[in-house]
C-alpha positions in Angstrom: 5.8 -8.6 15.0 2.6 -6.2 15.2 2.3 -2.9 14.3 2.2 -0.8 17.9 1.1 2.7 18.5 3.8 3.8 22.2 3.1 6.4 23.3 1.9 8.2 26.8 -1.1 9.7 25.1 -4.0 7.5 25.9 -6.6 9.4 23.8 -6.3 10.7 20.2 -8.7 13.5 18.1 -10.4 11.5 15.4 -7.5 13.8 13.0 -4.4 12.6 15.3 -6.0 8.9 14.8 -6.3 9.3 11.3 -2.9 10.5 10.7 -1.4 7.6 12.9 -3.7 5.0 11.3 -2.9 6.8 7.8 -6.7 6.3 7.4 -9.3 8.5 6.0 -12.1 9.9 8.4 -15.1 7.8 6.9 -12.1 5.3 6.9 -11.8 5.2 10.0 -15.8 5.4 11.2 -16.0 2.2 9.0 -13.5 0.5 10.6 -14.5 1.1 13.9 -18.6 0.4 13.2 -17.2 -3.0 11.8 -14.9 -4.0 15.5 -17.4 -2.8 17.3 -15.3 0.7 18.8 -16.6 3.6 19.9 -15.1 6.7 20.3 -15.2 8.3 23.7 -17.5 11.6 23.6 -15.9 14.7 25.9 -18.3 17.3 25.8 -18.3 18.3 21.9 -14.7 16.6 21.3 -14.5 13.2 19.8 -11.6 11.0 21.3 -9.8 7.7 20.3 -8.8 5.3 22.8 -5.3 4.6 22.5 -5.8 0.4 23.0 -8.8 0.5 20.4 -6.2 2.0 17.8 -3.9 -0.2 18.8 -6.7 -3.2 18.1 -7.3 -1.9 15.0 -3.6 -2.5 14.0 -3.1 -5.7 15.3 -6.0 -6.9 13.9 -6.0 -8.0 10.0 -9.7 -9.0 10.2 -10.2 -5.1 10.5 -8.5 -4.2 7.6 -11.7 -3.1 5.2 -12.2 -3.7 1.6 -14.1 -1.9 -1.4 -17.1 -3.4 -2.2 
């Protein structure tokens, strides 16, 4: 079974997606340069799609290594 984010939020601050990814910032950027996700841009406020975090999970391609 994958790991699934439920919830009724459908948009999370780049902290909040941090915390539920329990990923670093530049983590997280990385991650999301290499599966091709962008974060939505409200105004000045950066937001995370709820189904891209959820991609990021279910996906074990995405899962970065040090190199």
């Amino acid at each position: 079974m994958s790991d699934v984010i439920r919830t009724s939020q459908l948009a999370f601050s780049t902290s909040e997606a941090c915390r539920m990814l329990s990923i670093s910032r530049s983590t997280l950027y990385k991650v999301a340069r290499q599966n091709n996700i962008k974060p939505a841009k409200l105004g000045t406020a950066t937001r995370w799609r709820l189904n891209d975090l959820n991609r990021l999970l279910d996906d074990p391609a995405s899962q970065t290594t040090t190199a």
